[in-house]
GUVOLO-644015 format. One record per residue (C-alpha): chain; residue number from 1; x, y, z. Coordinates in steps of 0.1 Angstrom, whole numbers, plus 2048, in hexadecimal, padded with zeros to 3 digits. Example, Ala and Ser with C-alpha at 12.3 -4.5 7.8 and 13.67 -1.06 7.14 Angstrom:
<recs>
REC:A:1:87B:7D3:84E
REC:A:2:889:7F5:847
</recs>
This chain:
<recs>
REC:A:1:7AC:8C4:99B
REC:A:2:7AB:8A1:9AA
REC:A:3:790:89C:98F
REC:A:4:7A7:8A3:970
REC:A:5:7C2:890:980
REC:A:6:7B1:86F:989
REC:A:7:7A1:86E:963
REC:A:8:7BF:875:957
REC:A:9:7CE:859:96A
REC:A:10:7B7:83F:959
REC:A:11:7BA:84B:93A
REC:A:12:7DF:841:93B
REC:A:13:7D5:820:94B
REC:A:14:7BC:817:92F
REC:A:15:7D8:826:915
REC:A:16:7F3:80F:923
REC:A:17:7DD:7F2:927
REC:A:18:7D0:7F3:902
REC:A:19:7F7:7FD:8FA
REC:A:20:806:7E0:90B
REC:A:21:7EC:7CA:916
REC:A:22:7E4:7A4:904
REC:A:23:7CC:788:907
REC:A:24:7CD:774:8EC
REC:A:25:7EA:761:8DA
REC:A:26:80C:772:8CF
REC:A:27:814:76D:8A9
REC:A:28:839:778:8B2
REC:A:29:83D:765:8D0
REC:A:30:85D:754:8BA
REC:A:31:875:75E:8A0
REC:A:32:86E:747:884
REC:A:33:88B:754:86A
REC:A:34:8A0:73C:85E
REC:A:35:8BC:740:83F
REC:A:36:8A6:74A:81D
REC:A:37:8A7:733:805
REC:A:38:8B1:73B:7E1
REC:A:39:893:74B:7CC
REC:A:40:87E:733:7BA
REC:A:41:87C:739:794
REC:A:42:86A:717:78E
REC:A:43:847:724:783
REC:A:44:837:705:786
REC:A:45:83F:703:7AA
REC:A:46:833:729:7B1
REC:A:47:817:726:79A
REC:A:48:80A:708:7B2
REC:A:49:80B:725:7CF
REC:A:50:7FE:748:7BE
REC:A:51:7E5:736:7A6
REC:A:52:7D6:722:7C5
REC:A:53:7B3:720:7AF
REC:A:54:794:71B:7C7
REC:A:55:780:6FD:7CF
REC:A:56:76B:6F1:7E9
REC:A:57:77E:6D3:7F0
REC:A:58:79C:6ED:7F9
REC:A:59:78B:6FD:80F
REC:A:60:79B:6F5:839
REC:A:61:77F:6EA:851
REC:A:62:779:700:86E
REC:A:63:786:720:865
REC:A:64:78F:73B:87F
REC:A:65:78B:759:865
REC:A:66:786:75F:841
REC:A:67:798:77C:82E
REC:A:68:789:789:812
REC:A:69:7A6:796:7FA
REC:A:70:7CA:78A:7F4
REC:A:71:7DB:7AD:7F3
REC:A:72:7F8:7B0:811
REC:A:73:7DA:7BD:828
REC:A:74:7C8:79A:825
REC:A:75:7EA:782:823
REC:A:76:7F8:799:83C
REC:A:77:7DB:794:855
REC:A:78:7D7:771:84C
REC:A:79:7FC:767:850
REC:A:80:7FB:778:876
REC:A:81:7DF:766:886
REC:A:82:7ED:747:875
REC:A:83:80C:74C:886
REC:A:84:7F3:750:8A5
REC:A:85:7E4:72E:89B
REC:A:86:7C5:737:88A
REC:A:87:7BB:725:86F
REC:A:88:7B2:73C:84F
REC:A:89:7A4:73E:82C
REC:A:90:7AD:75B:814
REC:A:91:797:75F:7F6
REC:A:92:7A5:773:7D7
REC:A:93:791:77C:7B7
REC:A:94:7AC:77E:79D
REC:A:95:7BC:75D:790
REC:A:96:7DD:764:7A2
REC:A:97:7DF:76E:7C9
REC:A:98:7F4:78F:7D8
REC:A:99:7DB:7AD:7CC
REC:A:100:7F6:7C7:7C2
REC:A:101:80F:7B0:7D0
REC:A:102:80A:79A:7AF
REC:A:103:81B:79B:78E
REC:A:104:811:795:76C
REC:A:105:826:78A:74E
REC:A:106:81C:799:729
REC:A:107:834:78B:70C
REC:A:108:84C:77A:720
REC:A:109:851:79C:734
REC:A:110:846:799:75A
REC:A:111:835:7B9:767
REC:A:112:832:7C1:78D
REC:A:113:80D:7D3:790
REC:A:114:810:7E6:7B8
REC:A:115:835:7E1:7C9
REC:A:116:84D:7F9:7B8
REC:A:117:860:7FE:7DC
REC:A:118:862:7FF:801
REC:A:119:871:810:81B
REC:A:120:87D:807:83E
REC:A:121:888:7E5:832
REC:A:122:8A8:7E7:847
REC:A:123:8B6:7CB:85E
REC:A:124:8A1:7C9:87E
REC:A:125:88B:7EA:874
REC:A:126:866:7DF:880
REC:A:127:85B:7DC:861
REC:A:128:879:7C2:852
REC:A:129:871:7AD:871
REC:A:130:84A:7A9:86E
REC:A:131:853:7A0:846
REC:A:132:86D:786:852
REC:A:133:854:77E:868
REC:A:134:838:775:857
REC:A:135:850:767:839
REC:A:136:867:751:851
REC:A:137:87F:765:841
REC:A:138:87D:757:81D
REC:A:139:872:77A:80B
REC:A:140:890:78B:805
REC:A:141:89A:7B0:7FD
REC:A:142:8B1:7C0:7E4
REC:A:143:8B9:7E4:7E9
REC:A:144:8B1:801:7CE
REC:A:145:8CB:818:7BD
REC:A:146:8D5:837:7CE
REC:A:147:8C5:84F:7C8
REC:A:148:8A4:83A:7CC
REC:A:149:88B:856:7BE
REC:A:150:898:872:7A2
REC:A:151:880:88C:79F
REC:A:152:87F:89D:77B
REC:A:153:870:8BB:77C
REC:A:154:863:8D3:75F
REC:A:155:85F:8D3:73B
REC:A:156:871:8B6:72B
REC:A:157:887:8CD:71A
REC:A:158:892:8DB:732
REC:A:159:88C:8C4:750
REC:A:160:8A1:8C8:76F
REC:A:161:8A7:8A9:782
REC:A:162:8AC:8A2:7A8
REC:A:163:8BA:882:7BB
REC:A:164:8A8:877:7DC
REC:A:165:8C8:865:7EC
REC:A:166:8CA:847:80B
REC:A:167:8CF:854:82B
REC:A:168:8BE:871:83C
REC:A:169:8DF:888:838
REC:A:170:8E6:87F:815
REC:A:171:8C3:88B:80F
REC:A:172:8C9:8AA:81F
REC:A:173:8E9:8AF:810
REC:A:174:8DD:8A6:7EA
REC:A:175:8BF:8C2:7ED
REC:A:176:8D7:8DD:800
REC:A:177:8EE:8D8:7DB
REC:A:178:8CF:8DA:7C5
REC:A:179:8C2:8F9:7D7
REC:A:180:8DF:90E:7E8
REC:A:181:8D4:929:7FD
REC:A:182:8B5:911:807
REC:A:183:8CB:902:824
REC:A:184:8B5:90B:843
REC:A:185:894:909:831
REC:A:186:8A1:8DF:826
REC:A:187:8AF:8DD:84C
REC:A:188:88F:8EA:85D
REC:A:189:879:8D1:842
REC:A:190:88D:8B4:84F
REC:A:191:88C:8BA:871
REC:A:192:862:8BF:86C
REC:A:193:860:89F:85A
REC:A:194:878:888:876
REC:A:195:861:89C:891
REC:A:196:840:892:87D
REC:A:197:847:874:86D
REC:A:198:855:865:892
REC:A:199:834:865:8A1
REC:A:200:822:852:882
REC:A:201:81A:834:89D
REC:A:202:7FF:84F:8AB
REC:A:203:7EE:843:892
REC:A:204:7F1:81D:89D
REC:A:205:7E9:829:8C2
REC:A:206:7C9:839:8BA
REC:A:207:7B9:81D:8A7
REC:A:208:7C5:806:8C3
REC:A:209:7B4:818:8DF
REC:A:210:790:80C:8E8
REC:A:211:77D:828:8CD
REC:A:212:769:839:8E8
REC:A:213:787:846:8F9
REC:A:214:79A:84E:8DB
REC:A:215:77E:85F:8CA
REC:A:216:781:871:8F3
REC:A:217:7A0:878:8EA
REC:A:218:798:88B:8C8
REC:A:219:77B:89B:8D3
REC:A:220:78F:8AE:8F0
REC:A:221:7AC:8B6:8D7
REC:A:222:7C3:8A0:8E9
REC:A:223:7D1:88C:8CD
REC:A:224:7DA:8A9:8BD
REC:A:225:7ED:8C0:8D7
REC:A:226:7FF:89E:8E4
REC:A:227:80C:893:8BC
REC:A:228:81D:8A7:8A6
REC:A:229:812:88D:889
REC:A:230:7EE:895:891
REC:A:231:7F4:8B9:893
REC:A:232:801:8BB:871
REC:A:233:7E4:8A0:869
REC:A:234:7D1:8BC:85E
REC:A:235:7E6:8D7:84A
REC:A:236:7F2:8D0:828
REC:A:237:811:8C8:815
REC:A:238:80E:8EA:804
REC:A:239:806:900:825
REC:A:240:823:8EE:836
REC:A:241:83B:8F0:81A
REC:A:242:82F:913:815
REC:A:243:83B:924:831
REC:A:244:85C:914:833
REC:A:245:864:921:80E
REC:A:246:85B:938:7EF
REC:A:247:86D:928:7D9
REC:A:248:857:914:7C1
REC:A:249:873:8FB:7B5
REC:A:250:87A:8EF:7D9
REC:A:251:858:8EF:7E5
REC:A:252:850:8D3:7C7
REC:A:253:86D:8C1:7CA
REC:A:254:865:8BF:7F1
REC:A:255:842:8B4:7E9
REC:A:256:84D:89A:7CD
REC:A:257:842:879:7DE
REC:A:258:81B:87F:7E1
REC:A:259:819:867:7BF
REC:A:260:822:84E:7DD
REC:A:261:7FD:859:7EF
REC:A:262:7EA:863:7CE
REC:A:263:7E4:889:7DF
REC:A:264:7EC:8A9:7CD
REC:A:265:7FE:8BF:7EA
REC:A:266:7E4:8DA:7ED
REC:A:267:7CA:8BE:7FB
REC:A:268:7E6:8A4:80C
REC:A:269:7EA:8A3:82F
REC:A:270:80F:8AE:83A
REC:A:271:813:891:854
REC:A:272:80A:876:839
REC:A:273:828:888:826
REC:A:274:840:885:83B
REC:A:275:836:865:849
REC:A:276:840:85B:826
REC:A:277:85D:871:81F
REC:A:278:86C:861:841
REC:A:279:862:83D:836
REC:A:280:87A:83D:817
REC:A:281:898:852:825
REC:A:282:8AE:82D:825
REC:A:283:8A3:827:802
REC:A:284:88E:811:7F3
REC:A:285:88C:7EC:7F1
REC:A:286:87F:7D2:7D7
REC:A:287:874:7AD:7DC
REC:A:288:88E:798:7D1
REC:A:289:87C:784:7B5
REC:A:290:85F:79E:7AD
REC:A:291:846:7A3:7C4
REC:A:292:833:783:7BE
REC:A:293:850:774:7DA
REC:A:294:83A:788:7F4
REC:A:295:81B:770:7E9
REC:A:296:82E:750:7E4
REC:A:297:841:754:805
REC:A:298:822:760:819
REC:A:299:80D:745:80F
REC:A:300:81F:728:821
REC:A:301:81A:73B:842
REC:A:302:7F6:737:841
REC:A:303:7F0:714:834
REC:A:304:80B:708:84E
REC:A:305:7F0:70E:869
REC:A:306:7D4:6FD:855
REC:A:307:7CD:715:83E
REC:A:308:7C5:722:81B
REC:A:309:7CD:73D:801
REC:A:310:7B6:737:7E6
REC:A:311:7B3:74B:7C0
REC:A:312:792:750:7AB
REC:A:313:77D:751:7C7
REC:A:314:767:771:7C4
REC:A:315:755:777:7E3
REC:A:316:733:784:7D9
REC:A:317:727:78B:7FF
REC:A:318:72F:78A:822
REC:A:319:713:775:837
REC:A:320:707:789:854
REC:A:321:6ED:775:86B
REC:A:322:6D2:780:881
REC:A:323:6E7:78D:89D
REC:A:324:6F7:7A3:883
REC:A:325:71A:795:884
REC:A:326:733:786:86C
REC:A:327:732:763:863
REC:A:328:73C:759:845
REC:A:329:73C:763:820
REC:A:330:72D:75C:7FE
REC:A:331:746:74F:7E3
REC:A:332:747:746:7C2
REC:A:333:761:736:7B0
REC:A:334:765:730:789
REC:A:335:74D:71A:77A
REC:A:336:73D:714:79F
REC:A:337:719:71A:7AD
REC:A:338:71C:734:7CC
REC:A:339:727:725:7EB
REC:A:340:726:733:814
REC:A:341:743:72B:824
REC:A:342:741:733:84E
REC:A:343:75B:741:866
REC:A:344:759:755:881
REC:A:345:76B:772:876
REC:A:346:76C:785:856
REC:A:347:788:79A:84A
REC:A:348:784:7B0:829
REC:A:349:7A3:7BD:815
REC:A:350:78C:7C6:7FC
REC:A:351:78E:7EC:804
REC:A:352:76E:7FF:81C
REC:A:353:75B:80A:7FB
REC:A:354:759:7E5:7EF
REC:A:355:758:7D5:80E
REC:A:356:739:7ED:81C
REC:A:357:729:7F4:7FC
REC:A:358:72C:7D4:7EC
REC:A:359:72D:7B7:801
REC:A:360:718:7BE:81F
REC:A:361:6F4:7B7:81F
REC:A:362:6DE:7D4:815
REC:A:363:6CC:7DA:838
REC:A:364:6F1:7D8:848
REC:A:365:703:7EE:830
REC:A:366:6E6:807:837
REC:A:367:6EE:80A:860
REC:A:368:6F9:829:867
REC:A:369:71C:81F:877
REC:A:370:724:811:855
REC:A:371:714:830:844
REC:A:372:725:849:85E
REC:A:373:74B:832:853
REC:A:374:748:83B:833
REC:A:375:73D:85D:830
REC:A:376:75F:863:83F
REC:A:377:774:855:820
REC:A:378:77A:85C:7FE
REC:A:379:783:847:7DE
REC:A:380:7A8:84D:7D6
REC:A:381:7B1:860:7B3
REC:A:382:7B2:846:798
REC:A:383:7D2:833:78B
REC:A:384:7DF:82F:768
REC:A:385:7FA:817:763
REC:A:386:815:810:743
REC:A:387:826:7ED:744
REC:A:388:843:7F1:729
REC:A:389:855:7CF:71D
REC:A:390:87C:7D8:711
REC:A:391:896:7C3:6FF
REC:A:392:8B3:7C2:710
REC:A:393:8C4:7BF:733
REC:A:394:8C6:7DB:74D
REC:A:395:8EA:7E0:745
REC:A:396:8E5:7E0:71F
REC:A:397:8CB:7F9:723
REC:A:398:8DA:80A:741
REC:A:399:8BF:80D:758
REC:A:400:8BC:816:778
REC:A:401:8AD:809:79A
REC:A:402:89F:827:79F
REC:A:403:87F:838:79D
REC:A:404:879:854:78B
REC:A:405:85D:86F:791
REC:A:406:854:88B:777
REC:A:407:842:8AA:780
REC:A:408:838:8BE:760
REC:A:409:840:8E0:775
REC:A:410:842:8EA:797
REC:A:411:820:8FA:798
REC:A:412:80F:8DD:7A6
REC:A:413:7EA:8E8:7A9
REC:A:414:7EB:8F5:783
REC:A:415:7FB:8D0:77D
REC:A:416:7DD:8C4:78D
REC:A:417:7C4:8DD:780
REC:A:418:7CE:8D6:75A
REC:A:419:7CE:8B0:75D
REC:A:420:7AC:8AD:770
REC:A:421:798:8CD:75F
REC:A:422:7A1:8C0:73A
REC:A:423:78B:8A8:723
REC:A:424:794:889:722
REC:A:425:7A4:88D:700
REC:A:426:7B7:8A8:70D
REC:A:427:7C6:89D:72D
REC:A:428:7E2:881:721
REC:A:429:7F4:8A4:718
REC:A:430:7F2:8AD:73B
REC:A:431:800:890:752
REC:A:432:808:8A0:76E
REC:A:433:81E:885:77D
REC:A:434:82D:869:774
REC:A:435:841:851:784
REC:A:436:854:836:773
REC:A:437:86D:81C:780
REC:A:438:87F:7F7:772
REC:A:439:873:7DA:788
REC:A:440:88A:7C6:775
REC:A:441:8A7:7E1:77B
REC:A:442:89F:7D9:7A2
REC:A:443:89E:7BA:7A0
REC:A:444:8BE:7A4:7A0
REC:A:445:8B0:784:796
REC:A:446:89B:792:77B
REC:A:447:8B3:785:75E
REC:A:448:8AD:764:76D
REC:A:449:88A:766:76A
REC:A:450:88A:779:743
REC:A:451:8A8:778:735
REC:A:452:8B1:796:71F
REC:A:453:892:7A4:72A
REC:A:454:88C:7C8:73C
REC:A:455:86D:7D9:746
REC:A:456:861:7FD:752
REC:A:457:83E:808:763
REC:A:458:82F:827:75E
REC:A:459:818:836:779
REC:A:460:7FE:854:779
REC:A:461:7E1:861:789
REC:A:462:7BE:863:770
REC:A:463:798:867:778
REC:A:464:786:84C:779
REC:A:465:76A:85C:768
REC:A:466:77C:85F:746
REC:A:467:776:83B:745
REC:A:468:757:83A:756
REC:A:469:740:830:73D
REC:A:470:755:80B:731
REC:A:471:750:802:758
REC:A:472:736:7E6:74C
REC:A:473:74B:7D8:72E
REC:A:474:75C:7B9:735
REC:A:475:783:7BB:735
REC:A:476:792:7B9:714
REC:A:477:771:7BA:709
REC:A:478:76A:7E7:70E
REC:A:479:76D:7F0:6E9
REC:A:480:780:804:6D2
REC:A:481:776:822:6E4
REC:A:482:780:818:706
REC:A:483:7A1:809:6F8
REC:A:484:7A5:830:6E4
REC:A:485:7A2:83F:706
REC:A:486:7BA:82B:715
REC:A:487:7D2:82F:6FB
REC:A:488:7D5:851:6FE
REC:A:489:7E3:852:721
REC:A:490:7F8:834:719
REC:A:491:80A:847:6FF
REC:A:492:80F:865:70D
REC:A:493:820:852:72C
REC:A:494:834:840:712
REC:A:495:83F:85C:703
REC:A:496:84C:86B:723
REC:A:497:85D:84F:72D
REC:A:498:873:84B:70E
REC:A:499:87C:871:715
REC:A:500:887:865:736
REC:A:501:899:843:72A
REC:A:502:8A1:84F:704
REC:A:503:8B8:82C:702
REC:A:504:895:81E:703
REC:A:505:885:825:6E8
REC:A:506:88D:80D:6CC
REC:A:507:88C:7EF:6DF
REC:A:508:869:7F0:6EF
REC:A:509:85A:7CF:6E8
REC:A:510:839:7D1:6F7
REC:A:511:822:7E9:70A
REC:A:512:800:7E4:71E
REC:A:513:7EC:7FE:734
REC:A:514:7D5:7FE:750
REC:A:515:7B7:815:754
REC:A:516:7A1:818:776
REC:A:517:78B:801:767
REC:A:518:7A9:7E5:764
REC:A:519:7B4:7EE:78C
REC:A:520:790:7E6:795
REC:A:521:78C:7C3:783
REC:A:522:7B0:7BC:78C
REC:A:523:7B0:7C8:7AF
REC:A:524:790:7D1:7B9
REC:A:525:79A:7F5:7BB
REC:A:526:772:801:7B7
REC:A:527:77C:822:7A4
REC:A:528:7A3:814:796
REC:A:529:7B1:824:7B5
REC:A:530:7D4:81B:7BC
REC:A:531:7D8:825:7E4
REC:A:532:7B2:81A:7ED
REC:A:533:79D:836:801
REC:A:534:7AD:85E:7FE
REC:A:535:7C9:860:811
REC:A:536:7BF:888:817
REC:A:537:7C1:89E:833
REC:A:538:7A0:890:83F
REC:A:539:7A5:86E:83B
REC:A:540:7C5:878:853
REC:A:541:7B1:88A:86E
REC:A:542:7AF:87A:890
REC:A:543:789:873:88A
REC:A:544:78C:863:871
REC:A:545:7AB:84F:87A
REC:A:546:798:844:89A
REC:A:547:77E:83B:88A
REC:A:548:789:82A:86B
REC:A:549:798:809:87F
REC:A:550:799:7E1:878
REC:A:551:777:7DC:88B
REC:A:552:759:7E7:87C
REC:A:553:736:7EB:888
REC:A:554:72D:7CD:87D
REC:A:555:73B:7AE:899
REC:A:556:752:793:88C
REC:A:557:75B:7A6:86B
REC:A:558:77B:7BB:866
REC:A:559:78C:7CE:84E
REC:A:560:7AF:7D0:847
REC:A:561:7CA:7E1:82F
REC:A:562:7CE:804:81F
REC:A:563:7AB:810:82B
REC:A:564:7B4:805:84F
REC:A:565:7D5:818:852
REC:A:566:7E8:827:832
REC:A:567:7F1:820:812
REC:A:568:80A:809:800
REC:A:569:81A:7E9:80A
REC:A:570:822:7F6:82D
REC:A:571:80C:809:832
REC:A:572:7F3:7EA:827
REC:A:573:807:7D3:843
REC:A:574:802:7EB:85E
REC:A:575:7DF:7E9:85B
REC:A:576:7E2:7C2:85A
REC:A:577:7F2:7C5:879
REC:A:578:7D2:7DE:887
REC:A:579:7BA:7C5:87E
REC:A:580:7D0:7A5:88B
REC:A:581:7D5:7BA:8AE
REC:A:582:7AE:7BD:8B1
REC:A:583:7A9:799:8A8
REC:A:584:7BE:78E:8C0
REC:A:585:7BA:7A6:8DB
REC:A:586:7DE:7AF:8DF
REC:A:587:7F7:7C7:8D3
REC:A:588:806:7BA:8B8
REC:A:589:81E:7D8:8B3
REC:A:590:82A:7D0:8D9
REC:A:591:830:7B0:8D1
REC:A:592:843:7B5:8B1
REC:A:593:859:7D4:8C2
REC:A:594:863:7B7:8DD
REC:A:595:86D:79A:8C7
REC:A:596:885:7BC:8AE
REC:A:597:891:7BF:8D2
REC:A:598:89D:798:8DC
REC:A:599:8A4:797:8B6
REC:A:600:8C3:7B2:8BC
REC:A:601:8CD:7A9:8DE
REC:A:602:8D0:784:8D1
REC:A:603:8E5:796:8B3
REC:A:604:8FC:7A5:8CF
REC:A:605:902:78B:8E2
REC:A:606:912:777:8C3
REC:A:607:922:796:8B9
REC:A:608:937:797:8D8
</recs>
């Protein structure tokens, strides 16, 4: 008895410490807001801060830490221990920084490639103060139509359509009209979600702890009986939903947002769900700008302590020395010979497939830590992706700020089973989702930026074996075939679209597409996967989620984003934040619950 009770006494000692406890220096120790300026449409002046190209001579003299990858995982990471002091150097392979956080322009049309929204923007939610953080304040945030999503459901013909409303009780109220009689069923699913979805920092906690005692902690099915998120870690979206309803038409519309994960229901993980379902109950928010601003006002953060965010500087290898740690990396920039480049600490945004099986020496990747890390994660379902360019403004065209999902029927496993089972030439007639939305629509200063200009992106899951066979082409360079291929999905999502937006369809100025192959040598998504590694029920488990953490068996090198904690912009910050706590040996999530704290008793104080 005394046994039980003295262990259990210092395992809530070592929790609390690793919970509470911090060494080294606090990026949030000061609120560094200040009034935002007005958005910046000069492109030289932007240009001179996204298009940072690579040189030696650019490079800041003793560096704290690299960071391999300019997606919000690597800025992220890199702007916190900045704000800690450190002096840092983020390499980027594409000609313009932000990984999915960048934008592209085709025809005079600018194209957002990854944000399309985010929730939990809110005054003084955690997640609005470590942005305003990290940005001084400068990125701002323009709020989404309500509804935020519409789900269209069925046969074109005779599609039905339901609005995902703000607020957790218009929610509840807008499904209780769509489905009368389903009252208790959308009660007792809200209730599960709020209970589920409230315990999401588990998640944080476990990757936190020192891994021996939270791998303890699985082993002895503690994590489990003590959160409800990792008790519904490990059923589906289907079983969950299942047992709550019958009714097909409700049990889709309640599974709608796994597009946002890249899971079909039948293999999601129900706490993921409703971790995500939760996160988007306010609505949905959109840089103010496009989502370049996230780059442009990231960037000054770092080179403010000493130092650099730097474009077309592909990283060929990361130098691991005779002690087996981290200390530098190999890089290459256009037109340049090869060039090692030394820190002490290593961070890779570049996804665990890439970063194990692709930059790490041979006779390191082959250790069986790294071996025994990966055989715990999958490569995400392939992306496809429709830019469309539109003459005319929002109003002319009346479009909305809202998203837009379309499920071909509410069977969702013979959605999934006709897509992935057909030919190749056969599946653009089976898309079984798309979602579609207007950056431009959500953006107020878009008009500013392309006058009489509108745009809509088109989203769906495809194999990344249907394309397979182009993955050694160059880009633009894959062939007639290759382009064919592509052509066939782009099409079909076109046509879809236009059935959606009919007003559409004689003013379209310009398409492009984007195949797996194009996410890879844009964003260095290995098999075109939009969320990174599968975001299934077991990448959810508490193993796994133990396991997978910032530090890897390899000392001095880190990784950071999707892979580290979930997917998406958010989800990409959080494990910023994972890898940043590690680094500096402190909570990080402590420290930014306090400053949200002095932040709204200051606001008090002036209120009274």
């Amino acid at each position: 008895m005394w046994l039980y009770l003295v262990t259990g006494i210092c395992i809530i000692f070592i929790i609390l410490k690793a919970w509470l406890g911090g060494r080294g220096p606090n990026p949030f120790a000061v609120d560094t807001r200040r009034p935002p300026g007005p958005v910046v449409f000069d492109k030289g002046l932007k240009r001179k801060v996204i298009k940072n190209v690579f040189s030696p001579d650019k490079v800041p003299e003793k560096l704290d830490a690299i960071v391999i990858g300019s997606g919000i995982g690597g800025q992220g990471v890199a702007a916190l221990l900045a704000r800690a002091g450190k002096r840092v150097l983020v390499l980027e392979q594409l000609g313009k920084l932000g990984g999915c956080c960048h934008t592209f322009n085709e025809k005079g049309y600018e194209f957002d490639v990854g944000i399309h929204y985010i929730g939990q923007l809110n005054e003084h939610s955690p997640t609005r103060i470590l942005v305003d953080q990290l940005t001084d304040g400068q990125l701002q945030w323009s709020l989404m139509d309500d509804p935020f999503d519409v789900v269209v459901l069925g046969d074109m013909a005779n599609a039905r359509r339901y609005n995902m409303r703000s607020g957790t009780q218009a929610y509840t109220d807008e499904l209780k009209k769509a489905f009368p009689g389903e009252e208790k069923v959308i009660d007792d699913f809200m209730r599960l979600v709020k209970k589920v979805s409230g315990r999401v920092q588990d998640m944080a906690i476990l990757k936190i702890l020192p891994l021996p005692l939270a791998r303890f902690l699985c082993h002895i099915g503690l994590v489990s009986w003590f959160s409800p998120f990792f008790r519904y870690a490990s059923r589906s979206v289907s079983e969950v939903i299942g047992e709550l309803t019958k009714n097909k038409e409700l049990q889709t519309v309640l599974s709608y947002i796994f597009g946002t994960y890249g899971v079909f229901p039948d293999r999601a993980s129900f706490a993921l769900h409703a971790a995500l379902i939760d996160h988007f109950l306010r609505g949905g928010w959109y840089p103010t700008g496009g989502a370049s601003e996230i780059t442009y006002h990231l960037v000054p953060t770092i080179v403010k302590a000493g130092g650099a965010v730097l474009s077309k500087a592909t990283v060929e290898k990361i130098l691991v020395n005779s002690d087996r740690r981290a200390c530098g990396v190999v890089v290459k920039g256009k037109g340049m010979d090869a060039m090692n480049i030394f820190a002490p600490i290593v961070i890779s945004d570049a996804g665990i497939f890439n970063t194990y099986e692709k930059l790490l020496p041979p006779e390191v990747k082959s250790l069986p830590a790294i071996q025994s890390q990966l055989g715990m994660m999958r490569h995400g379902t392939g992306g496809f992706s429709l830019f469309i360019g539109i003459k005319g403004t929002k109003e002319e065209l009346q479009l909305p700020a809202s998203n837009y999902i379309y499920i071909p029927d509410k069977d969702l496993k013979k959605v999934e089973r006709n897509f992935f089972d057909a030919s190749v030439e056969d599946a653009p007639n089976h898309i079984p989702m798309l979602y579609i939305s207007s950056p431009s629509a959500k953006d107020p200063t878009h008009e500013e930026r392309c006058p009489g200009k509108s745009t809509l992106t088109a989203l769906s899951f495809t194999s990344y074996e249907w394309f397979e066979e182009w993955k050694n082409k160059k880009v633009q360079k894959r062939g007639l075939d290759y382009e064919s291929v592509k052509s066939m999905f782009a099409e079909s999502m076109l046509e879809t679209t236009i059935q959606i937006f009919p007003q559409i369809k004689d003013k379209i100025d310009c398409y492009v597409s984007g195949s797996p192959l194009t996410n890879d040598h844009y964003l260095g998504a290995s098999r075109g996967e939009f969320y990174g590694a599968e975001h299934d029920i077991a990448r959810m488990s508490p193993e796994t989620t133990a396991t997978m953490r910032a530090k890897t068996p390899i000392k001095g090198l880190y990784l950071t984003g999707q892979d580290v904690f979930l997917c998406g912009f958010v989800g990409a910050l959080n494990g910023a934040v994972i890898c940043a706590s590690d680094i500096l040996g402190r909570n990080l999530y402590f420290d930014l619950l306090k400053l949200r704290r002095q932040i709204m008793q200051h606001k008090a104080k002036k209120a009274e």
